[in-house]
C-alpha positions in Angstrom: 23.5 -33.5 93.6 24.1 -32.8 89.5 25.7 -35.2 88.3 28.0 -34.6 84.9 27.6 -36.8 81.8 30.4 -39.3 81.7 33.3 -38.4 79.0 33.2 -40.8 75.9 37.3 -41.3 75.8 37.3 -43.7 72.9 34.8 -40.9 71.0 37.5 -38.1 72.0 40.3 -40.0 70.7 39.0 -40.8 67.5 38.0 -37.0 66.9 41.6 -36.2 68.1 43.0 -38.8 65.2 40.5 -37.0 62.6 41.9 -33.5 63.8 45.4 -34.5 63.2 44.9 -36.3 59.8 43.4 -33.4 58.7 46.6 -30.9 59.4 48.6 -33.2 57.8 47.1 -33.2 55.1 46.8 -29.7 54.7 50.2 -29.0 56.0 51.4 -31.6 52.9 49.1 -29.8 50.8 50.5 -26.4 51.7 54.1 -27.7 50.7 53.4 -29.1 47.6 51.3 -26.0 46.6 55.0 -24.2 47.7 56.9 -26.7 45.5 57.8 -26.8 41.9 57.2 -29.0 39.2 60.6 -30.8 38.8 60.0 -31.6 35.3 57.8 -32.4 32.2 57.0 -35.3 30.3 55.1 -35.3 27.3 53.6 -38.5 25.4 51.6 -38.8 22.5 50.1 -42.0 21.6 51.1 -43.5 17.8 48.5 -43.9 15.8 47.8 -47.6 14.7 49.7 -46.5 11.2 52.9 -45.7 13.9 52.4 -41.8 12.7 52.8 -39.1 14.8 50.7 -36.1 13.6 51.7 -33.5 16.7 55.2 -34.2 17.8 56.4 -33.7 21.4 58.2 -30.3 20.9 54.4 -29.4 19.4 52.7 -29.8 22.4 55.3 -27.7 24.9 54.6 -25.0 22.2 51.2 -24.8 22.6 51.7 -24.8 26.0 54.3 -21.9 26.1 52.4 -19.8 23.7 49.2 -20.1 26.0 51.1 -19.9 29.2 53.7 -17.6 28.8 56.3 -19.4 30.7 58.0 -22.5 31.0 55.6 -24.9 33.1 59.0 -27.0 34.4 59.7 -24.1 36.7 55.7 -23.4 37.7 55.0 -23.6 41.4 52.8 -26.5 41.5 50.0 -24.0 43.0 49.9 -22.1 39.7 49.7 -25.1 37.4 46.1 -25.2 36.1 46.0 -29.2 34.7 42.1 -28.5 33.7 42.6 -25.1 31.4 46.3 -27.3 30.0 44.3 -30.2 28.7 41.4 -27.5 27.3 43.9 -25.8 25.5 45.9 -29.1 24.4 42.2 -30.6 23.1 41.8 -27.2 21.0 44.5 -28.3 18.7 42.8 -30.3 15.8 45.4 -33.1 15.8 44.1 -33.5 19.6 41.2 -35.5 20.7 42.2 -36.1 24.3 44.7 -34.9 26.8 45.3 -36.0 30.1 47.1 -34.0 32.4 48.5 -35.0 35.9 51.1 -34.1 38.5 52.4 -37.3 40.5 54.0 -38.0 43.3 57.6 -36.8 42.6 55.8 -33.6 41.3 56.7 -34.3 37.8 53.9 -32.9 35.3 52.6 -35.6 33.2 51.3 -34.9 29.7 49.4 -37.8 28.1 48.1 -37.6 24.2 45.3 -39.1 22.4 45.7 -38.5 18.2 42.9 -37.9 16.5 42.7 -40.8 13.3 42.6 -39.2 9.7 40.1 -41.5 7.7 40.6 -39.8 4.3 42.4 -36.8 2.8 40.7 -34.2 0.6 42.5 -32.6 -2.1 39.1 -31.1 -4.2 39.2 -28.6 -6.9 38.8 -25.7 -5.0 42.9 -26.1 -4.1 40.9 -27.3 -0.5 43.9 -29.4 1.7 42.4 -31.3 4.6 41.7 -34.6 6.4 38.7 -35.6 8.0 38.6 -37.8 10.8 36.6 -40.9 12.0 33.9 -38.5 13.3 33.6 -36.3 10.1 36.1 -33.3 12.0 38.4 -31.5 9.7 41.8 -31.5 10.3 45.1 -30.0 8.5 47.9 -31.6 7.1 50.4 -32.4 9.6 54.1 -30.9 9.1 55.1 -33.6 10.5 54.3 -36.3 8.9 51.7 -37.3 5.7 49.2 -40.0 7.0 48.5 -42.7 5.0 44.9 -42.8 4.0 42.9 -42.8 1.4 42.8 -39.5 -0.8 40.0 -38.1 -2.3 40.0 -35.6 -5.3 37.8 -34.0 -7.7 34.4 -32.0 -8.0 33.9 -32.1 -3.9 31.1 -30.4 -1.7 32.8 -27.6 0.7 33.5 -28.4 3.9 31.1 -27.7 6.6 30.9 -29.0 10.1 27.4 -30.2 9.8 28.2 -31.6 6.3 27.3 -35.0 7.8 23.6 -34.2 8.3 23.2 -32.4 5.0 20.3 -34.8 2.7 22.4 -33.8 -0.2 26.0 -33.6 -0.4 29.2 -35.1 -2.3 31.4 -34.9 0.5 28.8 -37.0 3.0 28.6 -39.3 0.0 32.5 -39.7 0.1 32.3 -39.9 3.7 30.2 -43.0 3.6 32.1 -44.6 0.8 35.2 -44.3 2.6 33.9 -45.9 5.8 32.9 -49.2 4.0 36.0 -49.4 2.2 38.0 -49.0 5.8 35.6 -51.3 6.9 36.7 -54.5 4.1 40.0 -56.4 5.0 40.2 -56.8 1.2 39.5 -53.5 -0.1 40.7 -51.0 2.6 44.4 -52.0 1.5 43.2 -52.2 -2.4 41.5 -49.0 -3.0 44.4 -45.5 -3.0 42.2 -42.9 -4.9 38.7 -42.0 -4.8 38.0 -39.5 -7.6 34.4 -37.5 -8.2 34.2 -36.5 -12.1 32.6 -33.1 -12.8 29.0 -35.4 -13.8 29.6 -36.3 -9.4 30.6 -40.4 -10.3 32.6 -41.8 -8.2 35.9 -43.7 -9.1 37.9 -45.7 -7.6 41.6 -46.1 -8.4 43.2 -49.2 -7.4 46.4 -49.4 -6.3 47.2 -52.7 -8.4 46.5 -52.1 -12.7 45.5 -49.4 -14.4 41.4 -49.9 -13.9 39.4 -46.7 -13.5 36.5 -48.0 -11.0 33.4 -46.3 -11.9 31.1 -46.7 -8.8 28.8 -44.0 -9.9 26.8 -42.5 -6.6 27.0 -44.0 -3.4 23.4 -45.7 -3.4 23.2 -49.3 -3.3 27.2 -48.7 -2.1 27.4 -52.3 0.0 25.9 -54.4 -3.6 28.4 -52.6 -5.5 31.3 -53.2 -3.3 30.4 -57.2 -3.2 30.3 -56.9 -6.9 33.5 -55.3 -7.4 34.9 -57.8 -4.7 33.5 -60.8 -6.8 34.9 -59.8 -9.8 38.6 -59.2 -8.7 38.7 -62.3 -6.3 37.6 -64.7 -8.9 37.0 -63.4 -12.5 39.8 -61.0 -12.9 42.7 -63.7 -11.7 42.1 -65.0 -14.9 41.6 -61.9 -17.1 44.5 -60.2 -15.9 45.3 -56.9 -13.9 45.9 -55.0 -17.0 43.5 -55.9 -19.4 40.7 -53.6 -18.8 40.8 -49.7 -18.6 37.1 -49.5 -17.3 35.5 -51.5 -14.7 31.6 -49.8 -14.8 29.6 -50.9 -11.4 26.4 -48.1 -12.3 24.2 -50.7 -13.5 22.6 -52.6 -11.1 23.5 -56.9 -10.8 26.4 -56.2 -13.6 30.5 -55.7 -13.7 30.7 -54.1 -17.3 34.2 -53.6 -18.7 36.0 -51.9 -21.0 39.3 -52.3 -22.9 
């Protein structure tokens, strides 16, 4: 007599509680897709000066402009959060977006600033930031950042300006970075000037000193030099007795009435 294999029940079940978890969730997922969003909320993150360089009301913009419609009344099924946050990173002022849709099917809009390090104002009438990475941005409408600010005889920008062997504006880069980088001189130093012979000053922002640093070799020597001098000899000399403070030569703080 054949005999027939004996039914697993406890297997059964457990493929019957699968089969159901599964339509639920594609039942929920059905409705949601059917739903719409029930609102939007943008945030952009302040930068560590408080500034905001894209303002809310920027970032629906963009949004609009590459959408065409007005995302609060988007089913959810037709709200692309991938292609939002590419478009949203493609702004210059951007250097992350997250986008997210939560529970309540409200569409979340998180955003990360990028940090101007310096602003360029060369004699080519150029207008521009670069950021802690070296990338270009524009001057905000919203608001003027407060950074150093470069002027002068300037390389042109280019995005690989940072691997050039030769090139002012690396050279400005680099000296900007180890000012940022010193407590006492990243809130001393407001100007940083390149003559047409390509020396660079620095303009305080206490007295009237022109700092001539000259090129940006043997920058980190200079810099302790200049710091020596105004933390212990020029206390005693007074802010507004020289016109010149010359750091070229090497071991030496030569001044100048």
């Amino acid at each position: 007599m054949l005999s027939l294999p004996r039914l697993r029940y406890d297997r059964l079940a457990w493929l019957m509680f699968l089969f159901i978890v599964v339509m639920i969730w594609v039942i929920a997922r059905r409705h949601k897709a059917n739903t719409f969003a029930e609102g939007l909320q943008v945030t952009v993150k302040e930068l560590p000066s408080g500034d905001k360089l894209i303002s809310d009301r920027d970032v629906r913009q963009a949004l609009l402009t590459a959408f065409g419609s007005d995302l609060e009344n988007s089913e959810l099924a037709n709200l692309d959060v991938e292609r939002m946050e590419r478009v949203l990173e493609g702004d210059p002022f951007v250097k992350n977006a997250d986008v997210y849709i939560d529970q309540n099917n409200q569409l979340h809009i998180n955003i990360e600033q990028r940090e101007p390090l310096v602003r360029v104002l060369d004699n080519n009438g150029n207008n521009y930031y670069l950021d802690a990475t070296g990338k270009k941005m524009p001057p905000s409408k919203n608001f003027a950042a407060h950074v150093i600010v470069a002027t002068g005889n300037l390389s042109p920008y280019t995005p690989e300006f940072r691997e050039k062997r030769k090139s002012s504006l690396k050279d400005l880069f680099a000296i900007t970075q180890a000012l940022l980088a010193d407590e006492f001189l990243k809130s001393f130093i407001q100007q940083i000037h390149v003559n047409n012979a390509g020396d660079f000053i620095l303009v305080p922002l206490i007295g009237d000193q022109k700092i001539v640093l000259g090129s940006a070799r043997k920058l980190e020597d200079k810099l302790n030099r200049l710091k020596i001098f105004y933390q212990q000899g020029m206390p005693y000399e007074g802010w507004r007795k020289y016109e010149t403070i010359n750091l070229k030569y090497s071991g030496q703080v030569v001044c100048k009435r």
